[in-house]
Phi, psi and omega in degrees: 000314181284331173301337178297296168269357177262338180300282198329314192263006147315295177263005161304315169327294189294335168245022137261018184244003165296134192298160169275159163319148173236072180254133167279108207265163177263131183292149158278135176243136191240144190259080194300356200273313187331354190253168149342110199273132191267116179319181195257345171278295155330286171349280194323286194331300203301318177320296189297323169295016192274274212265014147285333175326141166241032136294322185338117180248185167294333153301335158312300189275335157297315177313298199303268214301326211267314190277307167359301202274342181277354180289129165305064166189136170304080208304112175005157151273014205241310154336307189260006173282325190320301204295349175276312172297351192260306187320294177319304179274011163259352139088034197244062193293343170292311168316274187333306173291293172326338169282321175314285190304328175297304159323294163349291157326294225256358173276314202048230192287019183246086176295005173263327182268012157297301191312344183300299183310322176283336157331298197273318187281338189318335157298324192256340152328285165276354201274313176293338178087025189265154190249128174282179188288344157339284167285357135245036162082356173254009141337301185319293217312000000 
């Protein structure tokens, strides 16, 4: 009897442990494009009022640059005066260099567009009193 009830439940084991038909069903693909695409004029808008609040604190403004700096592009200058000005009234020069040195970065191997950028920023720049990394000597380092 007990041999009996160990047969059974041997094989009952094997045949849930037995392979499935081995077909492949077709995944439903679902089309994620239906929503709205945002323009680079929107894109730009949205940034800057991000870091125009003037609530802004400082993890706002490292989170914004962080996720910014993770998009696969360089960001407008009109963007980062925002983001120098928001660093100013959060009176926060390291932020403010580090947003520089980041660009800097995220510009890579196209060396014309950094000098562009402190170019279009170089106003907002002396008006905020921020010195770039250049100019202050920790480029090298």
């Amino acid at each position: 009897m007990f041999r009996a009830a160990v047969r059974l439940s041997v094989s009952g084991v094997r045949s849930l442990t037995r392979s499935r038909p081995q077909y492949a069903a077709p995944l439903a693909a679902r089309c994620y494009s239906h929503g709205k695409q945002e323009t680079d004029e929107e894109f730009d808008a949205r940034w800057v009022s991000y870091f125009s609040k003037p609530d802004i604190d400082a993890w706002e403004l490292r989170k914004g640059m962080n996720t910014l700096i993770g998009y696969d592009l360089v960001p407008e200058p009109k963007i980062l005066e925002a983001a120098l000005r928001a660093c100013r009234r959060l009176n926060d020069l390291g932020s403010a260099i580090r947003i520089l040195e980041a660009v800097k970065d995220k510009a890579g191997p196209h060396k014309e567009i950094y000098p562009y950028l402190i170019q279009e920023l170089r106003p907002t720049l002396n008006e905020l009193g921020i010195s770039t990394p250049e100019e202050l000597g920790i480029d090298k380092a």
